[in-house]
C-alpha positions as CSV (number, residue, x, y, z in Angstrom):
1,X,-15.0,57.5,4.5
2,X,-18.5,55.8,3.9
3,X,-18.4,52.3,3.3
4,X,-21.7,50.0,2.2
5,X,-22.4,47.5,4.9
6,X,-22.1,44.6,2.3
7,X,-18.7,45.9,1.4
8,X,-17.9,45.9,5.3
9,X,-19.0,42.0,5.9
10,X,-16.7,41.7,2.7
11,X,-13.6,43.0,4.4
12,X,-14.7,41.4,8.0
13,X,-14.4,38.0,6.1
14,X,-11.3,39.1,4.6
15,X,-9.9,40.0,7.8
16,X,-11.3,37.3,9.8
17,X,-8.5,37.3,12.1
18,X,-7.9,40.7,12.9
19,X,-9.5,41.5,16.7
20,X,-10.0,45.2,15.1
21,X,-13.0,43.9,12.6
22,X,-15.9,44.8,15.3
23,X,-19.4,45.0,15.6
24,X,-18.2,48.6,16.8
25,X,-16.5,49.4,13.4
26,X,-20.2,48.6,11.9
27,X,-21.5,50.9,13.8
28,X,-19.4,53.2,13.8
29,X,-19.4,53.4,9.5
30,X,-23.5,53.6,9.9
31,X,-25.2,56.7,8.9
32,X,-28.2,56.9,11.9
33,X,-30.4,58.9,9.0
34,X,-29.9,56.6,5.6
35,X,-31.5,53.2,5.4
36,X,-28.7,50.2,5.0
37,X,-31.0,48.3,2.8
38,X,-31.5,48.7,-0.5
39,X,-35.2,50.6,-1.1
40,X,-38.0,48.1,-1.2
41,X,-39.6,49.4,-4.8
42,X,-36.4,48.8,-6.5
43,X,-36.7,45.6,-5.1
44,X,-40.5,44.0,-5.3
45,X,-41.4,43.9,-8.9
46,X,-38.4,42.2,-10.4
47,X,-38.2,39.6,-7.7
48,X,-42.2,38.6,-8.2
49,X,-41.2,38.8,-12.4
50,X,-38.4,36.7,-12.3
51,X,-40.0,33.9,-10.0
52,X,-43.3,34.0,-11.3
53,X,-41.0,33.6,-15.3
54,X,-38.9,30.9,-13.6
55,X,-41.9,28.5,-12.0
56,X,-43.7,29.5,-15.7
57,X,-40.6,27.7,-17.5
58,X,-40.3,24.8,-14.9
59,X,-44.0,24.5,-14.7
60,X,-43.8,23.4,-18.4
61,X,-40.5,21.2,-18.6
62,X,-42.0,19.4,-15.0
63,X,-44.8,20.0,-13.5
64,X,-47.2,19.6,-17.2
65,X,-44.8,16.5,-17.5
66,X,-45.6,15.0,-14.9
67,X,-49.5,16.0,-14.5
68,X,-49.9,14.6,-18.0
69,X,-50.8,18.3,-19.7
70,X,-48.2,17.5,-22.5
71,X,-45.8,15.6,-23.3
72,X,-42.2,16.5,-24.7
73,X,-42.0,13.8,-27.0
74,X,-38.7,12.2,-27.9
75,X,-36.9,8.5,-26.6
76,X,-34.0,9.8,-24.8
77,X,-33.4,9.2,-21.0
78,X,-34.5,11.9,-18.6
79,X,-37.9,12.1,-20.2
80,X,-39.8,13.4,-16.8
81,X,-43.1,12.2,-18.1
82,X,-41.7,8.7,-17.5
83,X,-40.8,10.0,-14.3
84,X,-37.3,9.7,-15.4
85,X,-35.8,12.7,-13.5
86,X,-32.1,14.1,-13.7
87,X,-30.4,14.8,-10.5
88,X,-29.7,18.4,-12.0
89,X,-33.3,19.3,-12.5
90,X,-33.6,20.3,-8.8
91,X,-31.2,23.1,-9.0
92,X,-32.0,25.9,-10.7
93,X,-35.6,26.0,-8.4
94,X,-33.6,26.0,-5.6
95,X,-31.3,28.7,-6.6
96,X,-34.0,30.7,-8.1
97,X,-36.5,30.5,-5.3
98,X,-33.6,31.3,-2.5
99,X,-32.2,34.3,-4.4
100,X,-35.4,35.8,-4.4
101,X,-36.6,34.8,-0.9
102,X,-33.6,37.1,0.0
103,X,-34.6,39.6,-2.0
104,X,-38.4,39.6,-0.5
105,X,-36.4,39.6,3.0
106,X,-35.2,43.1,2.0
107,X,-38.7,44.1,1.0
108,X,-39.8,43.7,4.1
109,X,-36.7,44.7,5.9
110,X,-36.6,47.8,3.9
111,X,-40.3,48.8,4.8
112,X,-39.5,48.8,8.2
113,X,-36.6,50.8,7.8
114,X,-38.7,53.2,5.9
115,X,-41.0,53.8,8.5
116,X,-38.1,54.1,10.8
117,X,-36.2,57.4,8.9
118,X,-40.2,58.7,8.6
119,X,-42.2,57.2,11.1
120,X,-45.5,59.3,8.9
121,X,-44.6,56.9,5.9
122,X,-47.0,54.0,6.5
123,X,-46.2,52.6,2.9
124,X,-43.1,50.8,4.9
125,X,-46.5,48.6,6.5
126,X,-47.2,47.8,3.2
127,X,-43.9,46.9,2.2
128,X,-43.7,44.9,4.8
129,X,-47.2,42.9,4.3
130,X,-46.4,42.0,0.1
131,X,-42.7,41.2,1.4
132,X,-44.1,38.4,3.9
133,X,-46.4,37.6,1.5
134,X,-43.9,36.8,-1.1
135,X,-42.0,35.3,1.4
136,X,-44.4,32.8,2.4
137,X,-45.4,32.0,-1.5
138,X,-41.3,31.1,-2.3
139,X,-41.2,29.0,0.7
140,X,-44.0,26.8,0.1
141,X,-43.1,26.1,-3.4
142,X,-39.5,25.3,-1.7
143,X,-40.8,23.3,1.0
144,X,-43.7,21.4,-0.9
145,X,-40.7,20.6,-3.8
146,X,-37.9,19.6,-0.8
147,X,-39.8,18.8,1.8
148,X,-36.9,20.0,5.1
149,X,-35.5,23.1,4.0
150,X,-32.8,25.7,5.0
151,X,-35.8,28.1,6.6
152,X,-34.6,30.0,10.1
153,X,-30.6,30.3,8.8
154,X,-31.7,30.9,4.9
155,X,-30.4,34.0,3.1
156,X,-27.9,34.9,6.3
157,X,-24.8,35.2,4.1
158,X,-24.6,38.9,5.5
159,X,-24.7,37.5,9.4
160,X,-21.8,34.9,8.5
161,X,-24.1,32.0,8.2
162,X,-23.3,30.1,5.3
163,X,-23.9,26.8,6.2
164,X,-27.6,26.9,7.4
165,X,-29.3,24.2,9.0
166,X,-32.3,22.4,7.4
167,X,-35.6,23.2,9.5
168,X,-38.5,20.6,9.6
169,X,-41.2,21.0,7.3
170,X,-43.6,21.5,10.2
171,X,-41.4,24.4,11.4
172,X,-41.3,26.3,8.5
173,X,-45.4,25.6,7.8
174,X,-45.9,26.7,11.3
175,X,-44.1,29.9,10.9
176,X,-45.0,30.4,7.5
177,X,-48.9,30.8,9.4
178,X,-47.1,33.3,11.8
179,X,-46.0,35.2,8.7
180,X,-49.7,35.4,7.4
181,X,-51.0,36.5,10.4
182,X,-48.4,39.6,10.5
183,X,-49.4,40.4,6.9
184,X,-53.2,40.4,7.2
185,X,-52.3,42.8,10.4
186,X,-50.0,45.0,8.5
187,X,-52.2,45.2,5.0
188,X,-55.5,45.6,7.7
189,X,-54.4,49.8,8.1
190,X,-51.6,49.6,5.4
191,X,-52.1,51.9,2.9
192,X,-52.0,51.9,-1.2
193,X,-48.4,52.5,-2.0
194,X,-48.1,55.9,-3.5
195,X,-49.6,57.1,-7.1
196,X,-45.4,57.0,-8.1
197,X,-44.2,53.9,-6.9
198,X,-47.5,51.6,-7.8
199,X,-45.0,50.4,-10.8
200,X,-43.1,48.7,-8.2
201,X,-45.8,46.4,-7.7
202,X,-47.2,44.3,-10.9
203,X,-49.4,42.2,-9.4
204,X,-52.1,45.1,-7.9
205,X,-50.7,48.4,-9.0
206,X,-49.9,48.9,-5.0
207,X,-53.5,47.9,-3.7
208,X,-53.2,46.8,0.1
209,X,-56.6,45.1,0.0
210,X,-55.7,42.8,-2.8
211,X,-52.7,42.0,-1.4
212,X,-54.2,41.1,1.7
213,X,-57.1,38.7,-0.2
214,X,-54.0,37.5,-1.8
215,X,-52.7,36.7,1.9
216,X,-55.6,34.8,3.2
217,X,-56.3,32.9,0.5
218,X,-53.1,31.8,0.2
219,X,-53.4,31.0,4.4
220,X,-55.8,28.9,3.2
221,X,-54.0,26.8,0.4
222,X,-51.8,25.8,2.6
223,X,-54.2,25.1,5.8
224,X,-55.8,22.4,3.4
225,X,-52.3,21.3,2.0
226,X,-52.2,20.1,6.0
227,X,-55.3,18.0,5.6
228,X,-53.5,14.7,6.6
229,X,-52.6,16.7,9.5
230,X,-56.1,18.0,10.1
231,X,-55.9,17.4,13.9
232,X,-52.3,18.7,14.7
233,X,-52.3,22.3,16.5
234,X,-50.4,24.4,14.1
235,X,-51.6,28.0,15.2
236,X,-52.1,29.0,18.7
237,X,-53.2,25.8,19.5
238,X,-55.6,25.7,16.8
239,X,-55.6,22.8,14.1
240,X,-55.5,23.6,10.5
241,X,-59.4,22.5,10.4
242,X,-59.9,24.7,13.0
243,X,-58.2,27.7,11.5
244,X,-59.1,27.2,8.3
245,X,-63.1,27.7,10.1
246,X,-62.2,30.7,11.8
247,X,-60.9,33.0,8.2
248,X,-63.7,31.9,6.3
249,X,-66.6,31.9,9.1
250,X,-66.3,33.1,12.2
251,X,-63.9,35.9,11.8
252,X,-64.6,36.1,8.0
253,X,-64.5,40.1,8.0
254,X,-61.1,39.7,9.8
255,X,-59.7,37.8,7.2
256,X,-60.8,38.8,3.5
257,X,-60.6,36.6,1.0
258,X,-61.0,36.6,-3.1
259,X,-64.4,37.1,-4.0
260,X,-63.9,37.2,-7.9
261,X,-61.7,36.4,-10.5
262,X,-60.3,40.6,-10.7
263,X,-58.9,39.4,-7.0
264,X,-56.8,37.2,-8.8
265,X,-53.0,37.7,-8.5
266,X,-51.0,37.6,-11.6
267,X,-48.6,39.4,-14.0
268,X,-50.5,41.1,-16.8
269,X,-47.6,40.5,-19.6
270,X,-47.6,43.8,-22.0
271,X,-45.2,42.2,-24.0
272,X,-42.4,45.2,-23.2
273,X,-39.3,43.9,-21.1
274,X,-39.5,43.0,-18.4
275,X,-43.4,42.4,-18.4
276,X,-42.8,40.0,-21.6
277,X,-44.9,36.6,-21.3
278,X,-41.3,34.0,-20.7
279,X,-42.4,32.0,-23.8
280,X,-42.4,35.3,-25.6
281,X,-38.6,34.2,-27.4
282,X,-39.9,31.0,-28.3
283,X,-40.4,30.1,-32.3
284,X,-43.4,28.5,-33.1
285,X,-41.2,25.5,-34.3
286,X,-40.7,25.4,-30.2
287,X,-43.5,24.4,-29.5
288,X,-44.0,21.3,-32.3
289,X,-42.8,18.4,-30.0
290,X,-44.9,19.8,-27.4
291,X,-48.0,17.7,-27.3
292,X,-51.0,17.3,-25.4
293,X,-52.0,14.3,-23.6
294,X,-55.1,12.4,-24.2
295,X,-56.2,12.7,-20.8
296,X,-55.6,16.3,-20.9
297,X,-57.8,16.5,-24.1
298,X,-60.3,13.8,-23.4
299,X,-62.0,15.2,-20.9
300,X,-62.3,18.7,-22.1
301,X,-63.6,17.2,-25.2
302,X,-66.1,15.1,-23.2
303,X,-67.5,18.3,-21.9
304,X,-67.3,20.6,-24.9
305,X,-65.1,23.1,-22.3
306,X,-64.9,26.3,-24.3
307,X,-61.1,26.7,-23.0
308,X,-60.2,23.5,-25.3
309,X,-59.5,26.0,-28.3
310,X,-58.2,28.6,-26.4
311,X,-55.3,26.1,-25.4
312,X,-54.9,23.7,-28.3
313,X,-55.0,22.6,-32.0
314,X,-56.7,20.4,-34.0
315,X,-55.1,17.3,-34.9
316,X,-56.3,15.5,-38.2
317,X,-59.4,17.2,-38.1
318,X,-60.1,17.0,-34.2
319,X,-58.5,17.6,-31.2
320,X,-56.3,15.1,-30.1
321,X,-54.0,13.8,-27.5
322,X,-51.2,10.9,-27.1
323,X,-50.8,8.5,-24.9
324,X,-49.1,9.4,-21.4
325,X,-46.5,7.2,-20.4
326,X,-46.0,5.9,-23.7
327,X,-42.9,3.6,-23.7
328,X,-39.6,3.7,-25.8
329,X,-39.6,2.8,-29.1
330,X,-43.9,3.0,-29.4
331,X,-44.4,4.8,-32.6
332,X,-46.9,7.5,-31.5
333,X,-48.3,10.1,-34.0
334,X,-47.8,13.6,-32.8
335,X,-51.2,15.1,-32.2
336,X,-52.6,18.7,-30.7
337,X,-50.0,20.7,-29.1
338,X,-50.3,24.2,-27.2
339,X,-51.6,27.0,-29.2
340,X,-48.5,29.0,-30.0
341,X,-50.4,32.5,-29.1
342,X,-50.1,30.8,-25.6
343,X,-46.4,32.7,-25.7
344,X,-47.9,35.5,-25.1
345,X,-51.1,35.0,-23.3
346,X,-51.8,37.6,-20.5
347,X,-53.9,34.7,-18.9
348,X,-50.9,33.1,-18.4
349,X,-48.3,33.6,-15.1
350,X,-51.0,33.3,-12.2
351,X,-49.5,33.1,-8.8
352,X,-53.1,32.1,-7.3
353,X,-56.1,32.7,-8.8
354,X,-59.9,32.8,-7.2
355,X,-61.2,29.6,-9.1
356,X,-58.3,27.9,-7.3
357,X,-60.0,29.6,-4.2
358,X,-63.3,28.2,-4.4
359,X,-61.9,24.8,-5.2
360,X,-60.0,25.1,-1.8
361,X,-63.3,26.0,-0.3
362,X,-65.0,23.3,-1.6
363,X,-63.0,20.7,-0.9
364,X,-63.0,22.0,2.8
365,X,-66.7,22.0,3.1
366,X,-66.7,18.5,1.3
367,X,-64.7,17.1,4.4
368,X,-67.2,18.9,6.8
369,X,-63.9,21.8,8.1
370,X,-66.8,24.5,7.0
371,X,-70.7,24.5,6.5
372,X,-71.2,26.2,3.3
373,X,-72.6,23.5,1.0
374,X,-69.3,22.0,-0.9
375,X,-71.3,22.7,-4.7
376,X,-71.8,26.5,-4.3
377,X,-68.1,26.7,-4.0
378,X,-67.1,23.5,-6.4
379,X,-69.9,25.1,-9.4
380,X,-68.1,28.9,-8.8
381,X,-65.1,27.1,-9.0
382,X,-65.9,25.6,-12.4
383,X,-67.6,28.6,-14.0
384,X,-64.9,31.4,-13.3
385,X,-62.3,28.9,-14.2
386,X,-63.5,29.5,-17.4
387,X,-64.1,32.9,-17.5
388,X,-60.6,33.9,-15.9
389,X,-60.0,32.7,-19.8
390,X,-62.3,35.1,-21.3
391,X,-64.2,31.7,-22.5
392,X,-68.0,31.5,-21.6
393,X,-70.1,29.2,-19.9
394,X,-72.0,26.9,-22.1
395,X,-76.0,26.9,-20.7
396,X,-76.3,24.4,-18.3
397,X,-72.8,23.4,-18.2
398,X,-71.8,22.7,-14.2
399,X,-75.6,20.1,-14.4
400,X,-74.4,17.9,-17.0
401,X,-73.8,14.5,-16.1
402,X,-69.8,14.3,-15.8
403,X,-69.7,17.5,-14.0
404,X,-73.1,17.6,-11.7
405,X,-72.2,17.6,-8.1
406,X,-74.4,14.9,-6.0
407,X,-73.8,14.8,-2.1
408,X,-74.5,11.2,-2.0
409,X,-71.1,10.4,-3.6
410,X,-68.5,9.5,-1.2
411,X,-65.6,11.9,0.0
412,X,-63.5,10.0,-2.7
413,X,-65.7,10.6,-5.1
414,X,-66.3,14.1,-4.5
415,X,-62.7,14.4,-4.3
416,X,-62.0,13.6,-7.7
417,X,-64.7,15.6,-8.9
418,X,-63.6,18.9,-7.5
419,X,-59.2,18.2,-8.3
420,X,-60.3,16.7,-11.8
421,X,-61.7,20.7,-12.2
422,X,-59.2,22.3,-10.0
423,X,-56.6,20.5,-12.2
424,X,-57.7,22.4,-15.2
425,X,-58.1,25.9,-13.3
426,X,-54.5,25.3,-12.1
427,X,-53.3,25.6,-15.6
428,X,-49.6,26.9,-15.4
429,X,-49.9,28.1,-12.2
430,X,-46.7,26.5,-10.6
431,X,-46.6,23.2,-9.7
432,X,-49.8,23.2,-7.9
433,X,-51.2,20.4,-9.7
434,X,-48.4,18.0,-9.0
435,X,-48.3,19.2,-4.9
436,X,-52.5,18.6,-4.9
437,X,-51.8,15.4,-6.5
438,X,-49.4,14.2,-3.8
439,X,-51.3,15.3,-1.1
440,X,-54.9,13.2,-2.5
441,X,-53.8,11.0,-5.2
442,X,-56.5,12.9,-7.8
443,X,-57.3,13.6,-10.3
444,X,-56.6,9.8,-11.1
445,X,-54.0,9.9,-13.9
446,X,-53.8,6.7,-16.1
447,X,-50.4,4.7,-15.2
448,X,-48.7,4.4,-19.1
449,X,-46.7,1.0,-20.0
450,X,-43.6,3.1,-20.0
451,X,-43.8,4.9,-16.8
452,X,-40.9,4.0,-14.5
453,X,-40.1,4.3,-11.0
454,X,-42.7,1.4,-10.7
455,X,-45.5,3.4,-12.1
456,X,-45.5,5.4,-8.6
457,X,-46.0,9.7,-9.0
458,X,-42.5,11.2,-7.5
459,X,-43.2,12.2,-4.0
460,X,-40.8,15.1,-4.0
461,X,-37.7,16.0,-5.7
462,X,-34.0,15.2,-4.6
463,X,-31.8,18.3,-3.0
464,X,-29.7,19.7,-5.4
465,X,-26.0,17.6,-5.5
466,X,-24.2,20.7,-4.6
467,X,-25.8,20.5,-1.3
468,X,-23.2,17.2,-0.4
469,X,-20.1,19.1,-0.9
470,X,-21.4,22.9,0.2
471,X,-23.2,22.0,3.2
472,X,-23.1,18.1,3.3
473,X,-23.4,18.0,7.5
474,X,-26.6,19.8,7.4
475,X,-27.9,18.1,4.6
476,X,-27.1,14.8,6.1
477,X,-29.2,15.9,9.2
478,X,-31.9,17.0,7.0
479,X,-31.7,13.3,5.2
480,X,-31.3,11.4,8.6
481,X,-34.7,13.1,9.9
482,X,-37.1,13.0,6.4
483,X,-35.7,9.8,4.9
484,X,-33.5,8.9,1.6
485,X,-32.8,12.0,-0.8
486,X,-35.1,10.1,-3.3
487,X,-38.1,10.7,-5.2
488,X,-40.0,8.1,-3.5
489,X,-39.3,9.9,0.6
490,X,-42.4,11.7,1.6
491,X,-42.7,15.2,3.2
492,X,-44.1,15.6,6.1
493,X,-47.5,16.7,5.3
494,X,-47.4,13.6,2.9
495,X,-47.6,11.2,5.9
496,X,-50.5,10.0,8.1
């Protein structure tokens, strides 16, 4: 008789203390010719959907919360846009993300077992490359929330590790490079994944090139995420400045990047399960204590952006926003809110986008890590984070005064110019905005009378509580080598 491997680890832990329960009885139940894992195309497409619908729903209950975007507008406790946040709010990303980080695991693992059984089948390579990919995208969102992680032990429930060890931040971003650097090898002579399995894979229909852009640029989100750490060797000895050089410059045909908004990685929702935009169930009456902040809407009203209609309503004849940070018991007037055809916007559910790339770039070539003059990439940045919303460009729109770029301005200054834009490109794309904002302290967000926690942006948030009775050793370790489990404890690239 045949028996699953998972069903075997099952009965090893059921018969823990019985000498027969081998490695030898494993092998012995293994079929040489079948793959143990389950097939990576089953696999791919609903662990990318349900991520990319989770981080779309916490995107707008936190990350727009805190970012000032809107404001859920009530005077209860646990209001996050007072940065009033619940111990129970960090669970169900960490639950989420780890599920599926095991689940991109077997992506991979399955790709190589594919070209194992049929060493002709190079779609395993490919496989392989969007399953590191993936990999790498879940654990940065779970290291840049947390800060030390389970990384190296994570998802090992199969091995008998269920108590894994928190690795460093510094680890996992340092291996999380060694990931990228597999996957731009792997997509280099991977090919497309066959004409009947390119439904496995929402995001490019199976394309190994775009995946690989995806890659890269995604190398180099995180490469400036390290910009405090600019002189540390991370890769091979290089620095993060130093890497970040060599894929756009010198080895720029070794590592492609996106070179227009189609390169963009996203969902397209069609609006038929499981591809339905998340906000899809909502009623319109959903969406009526949702309100837009006055920073969110000043600006894009100072500029006349073209998007400002695509995302919101007018408000007693104009569009309007409320006050962030507004304290309990202020009467404030509810004013625009999202527009409800938002629930079903195919411009919605980016995973990274190439207007987020050219901001990258030219925040890089603003500190000098690349020569390309900062304003080609910061006015490209500006003009396809418009179109990437069908919008277009009003004439002359990147030279007017609140938006021209002038290299006289201090690094500060040209900081806040190029996140104030990045902010709006990053749009529900995670919680991008709120890890740029800890990292450089722009855009500048006003500081409202009723914001708490001193007025101070949450560094990071707390591990989930289950964590102190499940695996409370490790997480103590984890705790006594980052700091308190507070809001307030920076990560590592956080620091100096």
């Amino acid at each position: 008789m045949k028996f699953k491997k998972p069903l075997l680890y099952a009965l090893c832990l059921l018969l823990a203390a019985n000498p027969a329960c081998t490695d030898d009885f494993m092998e012995l139940a293994q079929n040489p010719n079948a793959s143990e894992f389950a097939l990576p195309q089953t696999l791919l497409a609903p662990a990318i959907t349900t991520v990319l619908k989770r981080n779309m729903d916490r995107a707008q209950r936190i990350n727009n919360e805190l970012m000032q975007v809107h404001i859920n507008m009530g005077d209860v406790e646990g209001k996050i846009f007072r940065y009033d946040i619940r111990s129970n709010e960090s669970t169900s990303m960490w639950n989420n993300w780890y599920i599926q980080l095991a689940n991109f695991k077997d992506v991979y693992k399955g790709g190589a077992e594919r070209t194992r059984i049929t060493s002709s089948d190079l779609a395993g390579n490919t496989y392989k490359g969007i399953g590191l990919i993936c990999q790498v995208w879940v654990t940065s969102l779970i290291t840049d929330m947390y800060g030390d992680a389970p990384y190296s032990e994570a998802s090992m429930g199969k091995d008998r590790v269920f108590l894994p060890k928190f690795d460093t931040q510094r680890d996992i971003y340092a291996d999380m490079f060694l990931k990228l650097e597999e996957a731009n090898t792997l997509l280099t002579t991977a090919p497309n994944l066959p004409a009947a399995e390119i439904s496995a894979d929402p995001v490019y229909d199976g394309v190994a090139a775009n995946w690989r852009k995806l890659g890269n640029s995604m190398y180099l989100r995180l490469l400036l995420r390290l910009s405090n750490k600019a002189s540390e060797p991370m890769i091979n000895g290089m620095t993060a400045m130093e890497k970040f050089r060599e894929i756009v410059e010198t080895k720029a045909t070794t590592y492609p990047i996106m070179a227009a908004n189609a390169d963009g990685a996203r969902i397209t929702w069609t609006g038929t399960a499981p591809y339905d935009n998340p906000f899809a169930t909502w009623r319109p009456a959903d969406w009526y204590d949702v309100k837009y902040t006055q920073f969110f809407i000043n600006n894009l009203k100072e500029w006349s952006d073209p998007r400002l209609p695509i995302w919101a309503t007018i408000s007693n004849g104009e569009f309007e926003g409320i006050p962030g940070g507004y304290p309990m018991n202020m009467k404030v007037t509810p004013r625009s809110q999202p527009v409800t055809t938002l629930a079903s916007d195919n411009r919605l559910g980016n995973i990274m986008t190439f207007a987020e790339t050219q901001f990258i770039l030219a925040e890089a070539a603003a500190r000098g890590w690349i020569t390309t003059p900062a304003k080609t990439y910061y006015e490209a940045g500006i003009t396809n984070a418009i179109t990437q919303w069908n919008a277009t460009v009003p004439a002359n729109y990147v030279t007017i005064e609140e938006l021209a770029w002038d290299d006289a301005l201090a690094l500060e200054d040209k900081l806040e110019k190029i996140h104030l834009q990045k902010y709006y490109a990053l749009f529900y794309t995670d919680f991008q905005q709120w890890y740029e904002y800890r990292r450089t302290g722009h855009p500048i967000l006003p500081v409202g009378q009723g914001h708490e926690n001193g007025g101070k942006m949450p560094s990071r948030m707390i591990y989930p509580i289950v964590l102190q009775s499940t695996n409370k050793n490790n997480l103590d370790a984890a705790i006594a080598n980052q700091g308190p489990d507070n809001i307030n404890t920076l990560v590592w690239w956080q620091r100096p």
